[in-house]
Structure formats: structure tokens, C-alpha cells
C-alpha positions as CSV (number, residue, x, y, z in Angstrom):
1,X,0.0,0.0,0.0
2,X,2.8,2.7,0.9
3,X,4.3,2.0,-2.1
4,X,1.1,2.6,-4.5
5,X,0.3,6.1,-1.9
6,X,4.2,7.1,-2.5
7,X,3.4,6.7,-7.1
8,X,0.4,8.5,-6.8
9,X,2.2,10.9,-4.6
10,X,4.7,11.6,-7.0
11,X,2.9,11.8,-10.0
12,X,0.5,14.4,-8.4
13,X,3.4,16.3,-7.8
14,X,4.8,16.3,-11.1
15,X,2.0,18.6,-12.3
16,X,3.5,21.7,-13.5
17,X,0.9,23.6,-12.5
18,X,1.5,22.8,-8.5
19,X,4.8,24.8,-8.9
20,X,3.8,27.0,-10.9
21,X,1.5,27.9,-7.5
22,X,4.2,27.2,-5.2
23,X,6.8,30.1,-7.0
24,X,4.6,32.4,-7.2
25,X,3.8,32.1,-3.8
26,X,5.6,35.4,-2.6
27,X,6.0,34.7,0.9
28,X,7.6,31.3,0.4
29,X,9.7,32.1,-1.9
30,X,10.9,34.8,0.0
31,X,10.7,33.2,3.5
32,X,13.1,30.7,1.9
33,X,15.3,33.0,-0.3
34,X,15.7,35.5,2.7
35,X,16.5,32.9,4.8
36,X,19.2,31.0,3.2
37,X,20.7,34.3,1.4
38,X,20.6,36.4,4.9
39,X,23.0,33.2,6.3
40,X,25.1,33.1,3.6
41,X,28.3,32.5,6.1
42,X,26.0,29.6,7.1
43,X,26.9,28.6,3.9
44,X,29.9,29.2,2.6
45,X,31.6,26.3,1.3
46,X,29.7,23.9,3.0
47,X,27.7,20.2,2.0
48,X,24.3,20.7,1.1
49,X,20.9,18.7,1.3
50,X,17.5,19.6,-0.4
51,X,15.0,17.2,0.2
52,X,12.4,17.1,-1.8
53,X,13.7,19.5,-4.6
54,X,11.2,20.2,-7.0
55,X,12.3,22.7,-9.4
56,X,15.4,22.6,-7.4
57,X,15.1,27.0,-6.8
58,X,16.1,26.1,-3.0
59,X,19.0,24.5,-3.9
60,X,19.8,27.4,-6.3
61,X,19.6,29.7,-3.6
62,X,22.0,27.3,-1.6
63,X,24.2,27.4,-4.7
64,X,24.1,31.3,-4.6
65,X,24.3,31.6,-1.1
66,X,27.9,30.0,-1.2
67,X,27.8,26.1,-0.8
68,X,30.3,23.7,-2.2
69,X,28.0,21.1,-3.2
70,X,24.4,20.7,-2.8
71,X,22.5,17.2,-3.4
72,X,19.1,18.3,-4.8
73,X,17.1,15.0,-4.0
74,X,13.8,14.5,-6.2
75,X,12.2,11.3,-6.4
76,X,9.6,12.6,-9.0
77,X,9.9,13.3,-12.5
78,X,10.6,16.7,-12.0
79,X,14.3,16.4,-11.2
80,X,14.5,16.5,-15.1
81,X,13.7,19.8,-14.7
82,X,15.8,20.3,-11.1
83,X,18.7,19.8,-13.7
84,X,17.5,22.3,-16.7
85,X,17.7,25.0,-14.1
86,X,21.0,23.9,-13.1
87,X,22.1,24.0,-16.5
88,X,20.1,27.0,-17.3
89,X,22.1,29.0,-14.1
90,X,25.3,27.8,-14.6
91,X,25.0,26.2,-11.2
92,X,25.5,21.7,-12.1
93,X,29.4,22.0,-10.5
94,X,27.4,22.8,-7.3
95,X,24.1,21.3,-7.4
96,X,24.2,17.7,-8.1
97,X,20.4,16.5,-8.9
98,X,19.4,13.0,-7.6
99,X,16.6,11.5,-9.0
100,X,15.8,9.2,-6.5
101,X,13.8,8.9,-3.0
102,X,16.5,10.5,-0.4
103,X,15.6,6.9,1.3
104,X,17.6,5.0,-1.1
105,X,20.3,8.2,-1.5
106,X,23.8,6.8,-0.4
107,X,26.8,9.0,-0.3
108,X,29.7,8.9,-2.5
109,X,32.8,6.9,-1.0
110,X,34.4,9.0,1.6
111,X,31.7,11.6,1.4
112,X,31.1,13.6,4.2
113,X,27.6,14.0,5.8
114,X,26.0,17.8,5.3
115,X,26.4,20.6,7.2
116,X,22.5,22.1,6.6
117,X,19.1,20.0,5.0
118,X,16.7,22.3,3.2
119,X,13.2,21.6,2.5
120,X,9.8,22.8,1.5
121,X,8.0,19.8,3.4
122,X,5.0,21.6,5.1
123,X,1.4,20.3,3.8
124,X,-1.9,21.9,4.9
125,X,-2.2,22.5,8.5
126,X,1.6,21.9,8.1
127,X,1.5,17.7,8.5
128,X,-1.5,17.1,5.9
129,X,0.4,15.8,2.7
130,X,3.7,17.0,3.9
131,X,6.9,15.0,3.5
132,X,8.2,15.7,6.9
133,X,9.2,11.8,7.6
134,X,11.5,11.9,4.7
135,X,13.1,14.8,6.1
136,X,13.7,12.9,9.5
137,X,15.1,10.4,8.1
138,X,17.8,12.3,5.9
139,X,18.1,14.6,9.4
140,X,19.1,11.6,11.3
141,X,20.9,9.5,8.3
142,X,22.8,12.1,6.5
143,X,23.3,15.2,9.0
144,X,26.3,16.1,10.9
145,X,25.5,16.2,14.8
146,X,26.0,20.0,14.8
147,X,24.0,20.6,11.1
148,X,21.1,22.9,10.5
149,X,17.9,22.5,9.7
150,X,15.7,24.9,7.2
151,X,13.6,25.8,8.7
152,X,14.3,25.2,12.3
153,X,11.3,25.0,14.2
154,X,7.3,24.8,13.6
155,X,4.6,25.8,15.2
156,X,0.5,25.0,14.7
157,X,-2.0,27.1,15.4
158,X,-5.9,26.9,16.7
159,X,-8.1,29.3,16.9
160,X,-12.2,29.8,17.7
161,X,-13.4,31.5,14.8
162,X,-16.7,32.9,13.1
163,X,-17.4,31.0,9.5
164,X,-19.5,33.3,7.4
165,X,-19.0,31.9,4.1
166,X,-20.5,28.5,5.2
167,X,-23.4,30.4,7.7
168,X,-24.0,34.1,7.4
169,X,-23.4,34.1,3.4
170,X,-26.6,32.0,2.9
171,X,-29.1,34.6,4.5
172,X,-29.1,37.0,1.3
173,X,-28.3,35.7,-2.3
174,X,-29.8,38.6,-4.6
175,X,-32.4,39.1,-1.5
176,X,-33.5,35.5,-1.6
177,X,-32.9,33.5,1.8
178,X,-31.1,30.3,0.8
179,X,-30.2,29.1,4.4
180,X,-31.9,25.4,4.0
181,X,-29.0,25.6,1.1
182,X,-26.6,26.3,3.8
183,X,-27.5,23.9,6.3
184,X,-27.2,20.9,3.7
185,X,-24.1,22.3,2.7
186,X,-22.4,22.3,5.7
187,X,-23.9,19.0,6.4
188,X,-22.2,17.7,3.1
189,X,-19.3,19.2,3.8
190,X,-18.9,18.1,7.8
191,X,-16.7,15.3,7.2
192,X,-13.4,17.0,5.8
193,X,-11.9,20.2,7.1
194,X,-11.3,23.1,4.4
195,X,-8.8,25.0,3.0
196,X,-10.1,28.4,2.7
197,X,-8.4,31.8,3.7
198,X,-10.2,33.3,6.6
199,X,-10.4,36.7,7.1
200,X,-8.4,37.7,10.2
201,X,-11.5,39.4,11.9
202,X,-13.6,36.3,12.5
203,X,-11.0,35.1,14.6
204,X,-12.4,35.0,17.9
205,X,-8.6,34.4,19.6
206,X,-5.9,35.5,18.5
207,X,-4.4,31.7,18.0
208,X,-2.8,29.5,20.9
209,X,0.1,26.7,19.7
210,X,-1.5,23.7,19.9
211,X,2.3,22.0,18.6
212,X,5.9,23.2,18.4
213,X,8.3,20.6,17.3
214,X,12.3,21.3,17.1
215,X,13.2,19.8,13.5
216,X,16.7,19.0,15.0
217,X,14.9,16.6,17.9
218,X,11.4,16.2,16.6
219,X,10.9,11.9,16.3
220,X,8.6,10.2,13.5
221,X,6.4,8.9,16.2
222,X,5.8,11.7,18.0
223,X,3.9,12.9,14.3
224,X,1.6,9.5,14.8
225,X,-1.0,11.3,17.4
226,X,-1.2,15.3,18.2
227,X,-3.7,15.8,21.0
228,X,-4.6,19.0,22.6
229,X,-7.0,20.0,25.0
230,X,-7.4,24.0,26.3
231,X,-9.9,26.8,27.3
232,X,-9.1,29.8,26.2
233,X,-11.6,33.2,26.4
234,X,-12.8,34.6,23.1
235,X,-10.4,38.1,22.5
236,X,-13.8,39.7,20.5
237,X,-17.8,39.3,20.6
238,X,-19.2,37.0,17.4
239,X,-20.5,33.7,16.2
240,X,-18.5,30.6,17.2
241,X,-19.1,28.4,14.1
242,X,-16.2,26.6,13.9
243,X,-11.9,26.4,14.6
244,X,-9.2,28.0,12.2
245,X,-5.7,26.2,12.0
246,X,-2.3,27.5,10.5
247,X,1.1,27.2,11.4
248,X,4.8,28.9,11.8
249,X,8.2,28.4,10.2
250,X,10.9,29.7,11.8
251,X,14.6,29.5,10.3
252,X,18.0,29.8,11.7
253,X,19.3,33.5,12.3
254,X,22.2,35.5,14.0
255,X,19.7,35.5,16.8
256,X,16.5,34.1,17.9
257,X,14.7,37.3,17.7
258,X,16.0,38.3,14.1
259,X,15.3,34.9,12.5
260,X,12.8,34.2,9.3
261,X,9.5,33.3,9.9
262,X,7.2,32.1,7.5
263,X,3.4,32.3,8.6
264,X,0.4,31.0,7.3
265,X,-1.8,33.0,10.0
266,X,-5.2,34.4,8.5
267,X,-2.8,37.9,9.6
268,X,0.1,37.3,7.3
269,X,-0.1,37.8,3.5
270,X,-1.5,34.8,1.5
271,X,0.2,31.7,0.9
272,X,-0.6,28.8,-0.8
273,X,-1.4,26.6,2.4
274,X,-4.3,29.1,3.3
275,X,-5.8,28.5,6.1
276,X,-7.9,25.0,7.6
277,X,-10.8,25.6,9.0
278,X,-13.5,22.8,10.5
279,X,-16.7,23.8,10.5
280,X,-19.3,22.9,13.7
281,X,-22.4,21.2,13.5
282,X,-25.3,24.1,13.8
283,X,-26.6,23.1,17.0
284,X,-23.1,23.5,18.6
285,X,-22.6,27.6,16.8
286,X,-22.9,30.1,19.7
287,X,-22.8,33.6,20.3
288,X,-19.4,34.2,22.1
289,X,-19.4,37.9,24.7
290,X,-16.2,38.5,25.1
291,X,-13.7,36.9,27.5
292,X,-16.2,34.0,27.2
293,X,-14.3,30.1,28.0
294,X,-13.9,28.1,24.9
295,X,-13.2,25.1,25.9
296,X,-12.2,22.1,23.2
297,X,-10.1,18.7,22.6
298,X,-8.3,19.0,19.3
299,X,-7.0,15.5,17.8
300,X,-4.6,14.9,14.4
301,X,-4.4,11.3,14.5
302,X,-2.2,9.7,11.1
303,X,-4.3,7.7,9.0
304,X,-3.3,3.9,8.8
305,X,-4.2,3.8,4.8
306,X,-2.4,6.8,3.6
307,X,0.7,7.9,6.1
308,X,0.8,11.0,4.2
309,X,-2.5,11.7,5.6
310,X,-4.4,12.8,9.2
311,X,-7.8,12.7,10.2
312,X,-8.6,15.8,11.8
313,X,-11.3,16.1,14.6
314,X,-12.5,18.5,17.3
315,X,-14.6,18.1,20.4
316,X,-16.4,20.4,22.5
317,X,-16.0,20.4,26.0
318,X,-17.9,22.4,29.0
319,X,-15.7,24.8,30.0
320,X,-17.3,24.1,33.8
321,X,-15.9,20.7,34.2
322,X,-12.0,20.7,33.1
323,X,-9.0,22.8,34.2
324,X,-8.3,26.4,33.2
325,X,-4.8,27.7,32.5
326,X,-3.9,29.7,35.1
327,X,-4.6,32.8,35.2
328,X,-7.6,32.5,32.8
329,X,-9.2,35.9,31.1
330,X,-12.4,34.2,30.9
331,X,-15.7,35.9,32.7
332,X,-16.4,32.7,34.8
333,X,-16.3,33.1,38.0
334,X,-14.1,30.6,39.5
335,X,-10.9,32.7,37.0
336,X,-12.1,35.7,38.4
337,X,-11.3,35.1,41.8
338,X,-8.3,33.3,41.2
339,X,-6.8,36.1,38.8
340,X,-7.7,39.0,41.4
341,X,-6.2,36.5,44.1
342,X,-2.9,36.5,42.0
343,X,-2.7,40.5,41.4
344,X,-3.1,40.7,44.8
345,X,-0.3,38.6,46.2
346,X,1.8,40.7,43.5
347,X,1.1,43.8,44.7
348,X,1.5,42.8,48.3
């Protein structure tokens, strides 16, 4: 089975036309060109890795940036065209282009292992149709202990939100109420999350991490089950109808504060991820006050037919009966008194 899910995997991604979205996708390409070009002594004249090539523009970049030698690893068709652009630059004494799976890559005789892997792994809600294994496994095969990892770190996102294009749209089409429309709709739709952007200002929080991993640490089986559980208060008065997910890349720097970070938040400019949204059923939508508890289980289990794959689902919990961070902004009154208690014993 994995090996039938990895052909159709790469075919799919030999379509031209996915690239063709991916570069002109402005803030990856200049997450990733900002990143690598901004640590060019990173660079200089050191071993290479790019996982998961494509059109091989990351490794170009590494080329540019300095690098001795860069192994552009693309198991699909498209490393024909990895090596056009190589050509086409002036760049194939740098950038070697292996058309292969980096799980059957072996290094030359008396290679030495890289000093940085690149990659572009991140799938929707960051582990949906990513590649992120792969990358593990060159991290932990073909790394050097102290090597580098672009990106660095990644972070998902949750957030309550309003959904107006699957609720409030329907009231009005051309002054004709088409909510029976709606509610089948959203019934169709209730059994897959979509990718849609969504408008900053039907957040209802501003986002807690629900999952940071360290790409330098972060194990294969810790990707099998993500579980997370949290109140948090609505930041702004609305509609809950539903949760909004995005993520966070964040790239080596001179320092932690200065580093490149590429976001898919509903706040940043559009990329090609969007955002994921998963819609509630219409008898759990509420009208949210602010600082009122949201209180919710989040799971992304991997499937067992498609490892590439998760099955994404969300339960709502009463926020009267489980544990609130502490302090909590909500208007219950239990986080009241415990938050005024607090202030108190700091201004004592």
C-alpha cells in the first residue's frame, strides 16, 4: 500500500501547475530565499541537502548563497527539470540533482555528511500531505551532529473563529434567503476540514500553539497522534461556528529574535497553504461575549491507509468541568477570583 500512496504521490506532484503555484507564492519564496541568502556565512563552502527539490530554486539559492555542493534529492519526474535549471544557471558543479527517493540516497565513498538539509515539506495545517518523515530520516541518516535544519522549528496554530461563508453568506443571495441551502451544505461538507483563507477578523482568539516541534529533535512517532486540550476566552464578541488552523516556520538566524518566519496565519499575507478551517455542526454555533471560555479537545491522528495523511477532529468540551490555564481571562467566575487573588499577592 505505501508504495502505491508514494506513485500516486509523486505523480500528483509532477504537475506543473503545482509549482507553478508554489513560486509564485511570494511569501515562500521569499521566506526561503531571505532565509538562506541572509546566512550566507552559514553557507559558505559547506555540504548541502535539499529534500524534496522540485524545481530545485532552493538549492539554487544554496548554490548562490555559497555552498560547495548541494545534493538536490527529487524522487519525481521533476528532477528532469531540477537539472534544466542547473544548466540553465550555470549552477550543475554545485548542485548535483538526484533523482531518487532520499531513502535510497547513499553517499559517495568517503563523502562527508551535510552541514545544513533544506526543505519545503509543510502540507496543509503543516502535516496534511507534507513530506516531513522523509526529512527525519535524511536529518538523522545524512546530518552532521551540529548541522542545520531549514527551517528550524514549527509551530500550529488553533483558533475559535466565526465562518461566514459556510453560515451568514446564505441569509441574502440577490435578496433571496437560501439558508436550507446552507444547512445541507455544511452537512455535506462536515466530514473534511477546508482549506479556505479566513479573514483575520472572524477570529475569535488570536491563536494558541497547539504543537511546536524542534526539527533537529522532533521523532517520526511523535507525528503518529497530536492531542490537545485548552480553554481559552474569546479576545472579540461574534458567532463561534467553527476552529481556524495555521502554522509557523521559523529559520536559523544570527539570533532568535531576528530569524525568518514564514506564517500562514489568517494575519500574514496569502500563501498557498491558506488556512484549515473545521466547521461545527449548527446546534453546537454560539454567540461568544467577550472573554467567554472556549473550551475544546483537538486531535490529528495519522491515517493507517495513507501515512501522508491525518484525520482531523474537534470536540467540544464544557468549560465548567476541566481545568483552566492559570490565570484565565475568561468571565467565569471561578478565573475571576483566582486572577484577582494573583494580582493581589503581586502587589503585596
Amino acid at each position: 500500500m505505501e508504495g502505491v500512496q508514494n506513485t500516486a504521490y509523486f505523480s500528483e506532484y509532477e504537475d506543473l501547475e503545482v509549482h507553478e503555484i508554489m513560486l509564485r507564492d511570494r511569501p515562500r519564496q521569499e521566506a526561503y530565499k531571505n532565509a538562506i541568502m541572509q546566512n550566507a556565512a552559514l553557507f559558505r563552502n559547506k555540504v548541502v541537502m535539499d529534500v524534496g527539490a522540485g524545481t530545485g530554486i532552493l538549492s539554487a539559492f544554496c548554490a548562490k548563497a555559497g555552498a560547495k555542493l548541494v545534493y538536490a534529492i527529487e524522487a519525481s519526474n521533476l528532477a528532469k527539470i531540477a537539472l534544466s535549471v542547473m544548466e540553465e544557471n550555470n549552477l550543475t558543479s554545485i548542485v548535483k540533482v538526484i533523482h531518487d527517493k532520499v531513502e535510497n540516497f547513499v553517499l559517495p565513498p568517503s563523502a562527508e555528511k551535510v552541514d545544513i538539509i533544506v526543505s519545503e515539506w509543510m502540507g496543509f495545517y503543516l502535516l496534511h500531505e507534507g513530506m516531513l518523515d522523509s526529512v527525519i530520516y535524511a536529518r538523522d541518516k545524512f546530518l552532521k551532529s551540529d548541522g542545520q535544519m531549514f527551517p528550524s522549528e514549527a509551530t500550529i496554530y488553533v483558533a475559535p473563529c466565526a465562518v461566514p461563508s459556510r453560515f451568514d453568506d446564505w441569509n441574502d443571495i440577490d435578496g433571496i434567503s437560501l439558508n436550507s441551502f446552507g444547512k445541507m451544505l455544511r452537512q455535506q461538507k462536515s466530514n473534511k476540514p477546508e482549506i479556505i483563507y479566513m479573514s483575520p477578523e472572524n477570529l475569535l482568539h488570536n491563536g494558541v500553539a497547539m504543537f511546536w516541534m524542534n526539527l533537529n529533535e522532533i521523532r517520526c512517532d511523535e507525528l503518529e497522534s497530536i492531542v490537545f486540550q485548552e480553554v481559552v476566552p474569546s479576545q472579540r464578541q461574534g458567532r463561534h461556528q467553527g476552529f481556524c488552523i495555521w502554522f509557523d516556520c521559523r529559520f536559523p538566524g544570527d539570533s532568535y529574535e531576528n530569524a525568518v518566519i514564514l506564517s500562514t496565519a489568517p494575519s500574514a499575507p496569502n500563501t498557498h497553504w491558506k488556512q484549515c478551517i473545521v466547521v461545527l455542526p449548527d446546534t453546537a454555533c454560539e454567540e461568544l461575549e467577550e472573554n467567554s471560555p472556549v473550551a475544546f479537545k483537538i486531535s490529528m491522528i495519522r491515517r493507517s491507509d495513507d501515512i501522508r495523511k491525518y484525520n482531523l477532529e474537534v470536540e467540544l468540551i464544557d468549560p465548567n468541568v476541566v481545568e483552566h490555564p492559570v490565570p484565565c481571562e475568561c468571565h467565569l467566575t471561578k478565573c475571576i477570583l483566582i486572577k484577582t487573588h494573583l494580582q493581589n499577592m503581586d502587589n503585596s
